[in-house]
C-alpha positions in Angstrom: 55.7 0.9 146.7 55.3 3.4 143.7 54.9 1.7 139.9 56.1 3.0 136.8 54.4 2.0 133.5 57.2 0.7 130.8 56.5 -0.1 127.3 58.9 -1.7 125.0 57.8 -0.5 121.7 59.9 -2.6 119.3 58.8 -5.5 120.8 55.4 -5.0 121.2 54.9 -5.6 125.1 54.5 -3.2 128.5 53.8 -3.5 131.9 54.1 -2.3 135.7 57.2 -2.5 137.1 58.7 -0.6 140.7 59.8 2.5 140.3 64.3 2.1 140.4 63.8 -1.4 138.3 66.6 -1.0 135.8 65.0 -1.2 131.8 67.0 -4.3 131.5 65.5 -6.2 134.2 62.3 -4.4 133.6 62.7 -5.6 130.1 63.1 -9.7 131.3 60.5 -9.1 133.3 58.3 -8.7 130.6 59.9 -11.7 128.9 62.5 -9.8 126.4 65.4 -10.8 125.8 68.0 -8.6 124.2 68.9 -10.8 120.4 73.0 -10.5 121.2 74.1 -10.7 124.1 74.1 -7.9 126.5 76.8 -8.1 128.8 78.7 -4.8 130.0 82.7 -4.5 130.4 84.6 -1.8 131.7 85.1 -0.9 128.4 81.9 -1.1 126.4 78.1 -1.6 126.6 75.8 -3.0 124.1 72.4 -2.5 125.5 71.3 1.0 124.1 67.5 1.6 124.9 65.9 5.1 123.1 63.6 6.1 125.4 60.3 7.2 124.1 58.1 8.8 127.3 58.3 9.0 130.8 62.2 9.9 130.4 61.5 13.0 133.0 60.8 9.8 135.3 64.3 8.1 134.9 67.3 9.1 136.9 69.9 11.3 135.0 72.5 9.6 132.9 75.4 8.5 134.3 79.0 8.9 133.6 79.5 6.3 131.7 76.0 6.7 129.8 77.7 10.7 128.4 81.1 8.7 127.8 79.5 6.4 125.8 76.7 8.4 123.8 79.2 11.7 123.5 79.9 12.2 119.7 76.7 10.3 118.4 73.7 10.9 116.9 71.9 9.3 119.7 69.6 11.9 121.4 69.0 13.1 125.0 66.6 10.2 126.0 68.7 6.9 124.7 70.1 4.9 127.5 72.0 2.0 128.2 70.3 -1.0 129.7 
């Protein structure tokens, strides 16, 4: 099984985790927990990660990732969780 290093800046903590874990679980795998709660709707999302390496390694954004980011300042390598 291939490993992907993560590293959650703000928060001070990284690790291995399989390659395809989403960054949310890989986040609560490394024992974060998101300060409000993160819990996606049809219509919204509130779990917006800025990715700062190993972005070429992630899968593209999704349709409702370029809904959501399309207008803002939010660069090419923020994500939702």
């Amino acid at each position: 099984m291939k490993e992907a290093e993560v590293k959650f800046e703000n928060e001070g903590r990284e690790g291995v985790v399989p390659v395809g874990t989403y960054l949310v679980d890989a986040a609560k795998r490394l024992g974060i927990r998101p300060e409000a709660a993160c819990v996606p709707d049809e219509q919204s999302h509130y779990c917006e990660l800025n990715i700062t390496s190993g972005a070429d390694f992630l899968s593209e954004r999704t349709s409702a990732e370029n809904e959501y980011f399309k207008g803002t300042a939010s660069g090419g390598d923020a994500r939702l969780g």
